[in-house]
Steps between C-alpha positions, in 0.01 A plus 500: 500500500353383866745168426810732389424686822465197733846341337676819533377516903618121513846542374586854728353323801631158486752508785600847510615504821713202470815667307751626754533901479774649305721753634297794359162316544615480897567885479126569331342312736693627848461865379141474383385312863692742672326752361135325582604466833514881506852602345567734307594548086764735345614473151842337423543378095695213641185316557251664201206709578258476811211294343590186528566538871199674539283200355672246693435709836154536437512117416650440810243734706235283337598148476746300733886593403635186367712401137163442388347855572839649399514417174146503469470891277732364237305199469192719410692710268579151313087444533419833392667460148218292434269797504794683329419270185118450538505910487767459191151321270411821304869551447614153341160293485371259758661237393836655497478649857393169616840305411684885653365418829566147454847540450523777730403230791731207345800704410806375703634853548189670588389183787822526650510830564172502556509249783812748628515790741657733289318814300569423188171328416352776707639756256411323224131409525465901600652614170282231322226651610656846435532383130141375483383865624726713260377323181151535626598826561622532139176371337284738643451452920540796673460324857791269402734796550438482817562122513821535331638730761353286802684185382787652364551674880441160623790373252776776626407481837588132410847470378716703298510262166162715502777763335637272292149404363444881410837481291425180310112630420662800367744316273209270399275776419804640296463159290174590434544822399745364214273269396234777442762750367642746749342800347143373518543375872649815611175669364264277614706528847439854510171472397440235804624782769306718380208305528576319842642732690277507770499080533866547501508764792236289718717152440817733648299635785352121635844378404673776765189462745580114482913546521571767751294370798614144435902645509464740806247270686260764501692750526706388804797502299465862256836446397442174276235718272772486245524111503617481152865726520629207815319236270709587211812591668528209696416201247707736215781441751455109557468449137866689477673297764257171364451405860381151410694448149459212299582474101273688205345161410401439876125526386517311153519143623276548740230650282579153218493268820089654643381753231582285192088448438448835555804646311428261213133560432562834510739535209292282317182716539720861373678300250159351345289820567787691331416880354157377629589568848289784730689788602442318878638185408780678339562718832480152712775317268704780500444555886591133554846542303558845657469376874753165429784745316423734804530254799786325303680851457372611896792406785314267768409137372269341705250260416173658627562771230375252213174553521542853370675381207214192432176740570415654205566174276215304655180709302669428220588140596122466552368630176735209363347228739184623387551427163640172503248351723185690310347432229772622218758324668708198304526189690860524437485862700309352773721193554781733530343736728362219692865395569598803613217586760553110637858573565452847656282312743751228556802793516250730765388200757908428455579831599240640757406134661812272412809725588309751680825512736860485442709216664847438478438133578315457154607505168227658361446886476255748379674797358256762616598464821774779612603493830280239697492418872491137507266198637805357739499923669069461503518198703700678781281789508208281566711287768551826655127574525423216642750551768428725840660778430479682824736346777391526882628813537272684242854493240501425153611143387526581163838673330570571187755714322705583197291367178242331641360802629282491172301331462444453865400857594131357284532126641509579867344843526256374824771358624739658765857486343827653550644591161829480640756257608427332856723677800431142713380179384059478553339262654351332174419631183687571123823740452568541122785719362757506220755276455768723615360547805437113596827484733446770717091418537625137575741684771206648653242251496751203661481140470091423512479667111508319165568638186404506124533611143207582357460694121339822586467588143603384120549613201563376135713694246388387156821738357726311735779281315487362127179341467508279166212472267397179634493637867295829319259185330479282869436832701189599265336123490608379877579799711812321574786750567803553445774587670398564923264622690653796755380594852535693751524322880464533825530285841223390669551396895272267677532404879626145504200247601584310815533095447340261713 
């Protein structure tokens, strides 16, 4: 376990600061340093609920602000599943928890986004641990009500998949139900309330003392007590309009190309188990299905989402592991098995070390990527910073408008910028704006100013065009892609160096 630990701290630390920001990671970070330098919080569902920002700002208050730091809390919600599985022992045996956590820490889905400003690993590892309290709150543990509504608070002050999570457990537990005969479950349901009704009550009351001061900011903000109507409302409305659309198979490729180990071994553990399966291993199977029919059927296809749709495979993918490396397993189950976990490795470095970034000027490309700001854009913030930004007359020598705006706002938030187009040329310095604009900047700035096109960010449409089988077959062993790589550019003006 102290190894599993130490590997999982090696992989989320390895050069975590290195990536270039995504748009939305720029956004976390500027809003939660804004808010440790003293800003304030209100609620808007655009960017999910307050606790990631209000990590990161205590982060920030504590340790130095840098890509490091930022991205630091979802690094130790990757850690934490660790303890996640070395809790899960009583639940599916030591040995099984031990390969859980293990492929907790190597799965490529779960690294990424664990190595990834975003809340979705946030959300996740607090609903984990919400899970872990409720059944110990089924078998008996009256203090793990009161866990169950402290993480599961944590979880909706999170993200609002946290919803999404409560409709697939119902469904699961539906499963169940059948499986037991619906009669018999609705009586031993009734029975249950009855019997926990006060466990119940206190896991509501921590989970509103936990929610309500994290939405109004302790109670600066009264009007946000009822979080969950604008949570619902709003994402109900994106998923109508699918703001970022993609096709109902977006997920399924993705899930064969990194989860194929843990989607595999899975199926093989219900199928051999059979009518032999525990009514928790049933709900997790059926939990797993539920939450890829839901996020296939659900409007906005985005990478990140994944991991809700691999989570509740991976107990069951480790009671499988278990087997074939213990005692009863065949060598012919082992082998097998041992294939697998070597080319999860390979496919994880690949993804979270290999094509950490996305380049238009390679040919290879890691599909969980979305929208990526890329290396070429990195290098001219850091030119930038090494630049004096200030001219003689106390003005800013650094512009930028139009798209570049993010992820600058993070990049050069110590720095004194104008985030709009120059009115006179500077005395030295960077202007970057959009491509539309590049005539009338060049007007401005005169003769002394170079320019160039540099990718701001890229993207890679896997639905694009008419991919043949053999591109499907070269994609999933070399990463090679098909078709282009987009991105979006801007112009980049330097003051011409003087010869001689």
């Amino acid at each position: 376990w102290w190894l599993l630990l130490l590997l999982s701290i090696s992989l989320h630390f390895a050069g975590l600061g290195e990536r270039s920001f995504h748009h939305d990671e720029s956004i976390h970070a500027k809003l939660s340093w804004d808010m440790a330098q003293g800003g304030g919080y209100h609620y808007n569902p655009t960017y999910h609920g307050p606790l990631l920002y209000m990590l990161t700002a205590l982060d920030f208050r504590i340790l130095p602000d840098n890509d490091f730091t930022a991205r630091l809390p979802i690094a130790l919600c990757g850690i934490s599943l660790v303890l996640l599985a070395f809790l899960l022992r009583r639940v599916l045996g030591g040995r099984a928890a031990w390969w859980t956590g293990l492929l907790f820490t190597i799965s490529p889905t779960m690294l990424f986004f664990g190595r990834f400003l975003r809340m979705d690993l946030l959300e996740l590892s607090t609903a984990s641990f919400a899970f872990l309290a409720a059944w110990r709150a089924f078998r008996g543990s009256f203090a793990a009500w009161g866990w169950l509504g402290f993480f599961s608070g944590l979880a909706f002050a999170t993200k609002e998949n946290a919803y999404v999570t409560v409709a697939i457990t119902v469904i699961a537990a539906a499963f169940v139900s059948l499986d037991r005969g619906p009669l018999r479950s609705f009586q031993e349901g009734l029975e249950w309330l009855r019997r926990e009704w006060t466990g119940i009550l206190l896991a509501l009351g921590i989970f509103l003392l936990v929610t309500i001061p994290l939405y109004t900011v302790g109670l600066s903000h009264p009007e946000d007590w009822a979080f969950p109507i604008k949570a619902i409302s709003y994402w109900w409305q994106q998923h109508s309009i699918k703001r970022v659309p993609g096709p109902w198979w977006f997920y399924l490729p993705r899930l064969i190309q990194y989860e194929f180990l843990i989607l595999t071994a899975a199926a093989i553990w219900v199928f051999r188990r059979g009518r032999r399966l525990r009514s928790l291993e049933f709900f997790l199977f059926f939990f797993g299905l539920s939450s890829i029919v839901m996020y296939v059927y659900l409007g906005e296809k985005v990478p990140w989402l994944i991991v809700h749709q691999s989570w509740a495979f991976i107990p069951l993918a480790g009671c499988q592991m278990a087997r074939s490396f213990g005692p009863h397993g065949r060598w012919w189950s082992r082998s097998l098995a041992a294939l697998g976990l070597a080319l999860t490795l390979l496919v994880s470095w690949t993804a979270n070390f290999r094509l950490q970034e996305m380049d238009p000027n390679r040919d290879r490309v890691s599909s969980l990527h979305f929208v990526q700001t890329t290396p070429e854009f990195l290098s001219v913030v850091r030119e930038a910073l090494a630049l004096k930004t200030v001219g003689n007359q106390g003005k800013p020598n650094l512009f930028a408008s139009g798209e570049a705006v993010w992820p600058l706002n993070w990049y050069w938030r110590h720095e004194r910028v104008s985030w709009t187009r120059p009115s006179e040329a500077p005395e030295s310095g960077l202007v970057i704006c959009n491509p539309e604009d590049e005539p009338a900047v060049a007007a401005t700035l005169g003769g002394g100013w170079s320019s160039e096109i540099v990718p701001l960010r890229s993207w890679w449409l896997m639905y694009a065009g008419e991919p043949s089988l053999s591109d499907w077959l070269r994609y999933f062993l070399t990463r090679r892609y098909w078709g282009e790589i987009g991105s979006t550019e801007v112009v980049v003006f330097r003051p011409c160096r003087a010869e001689g």
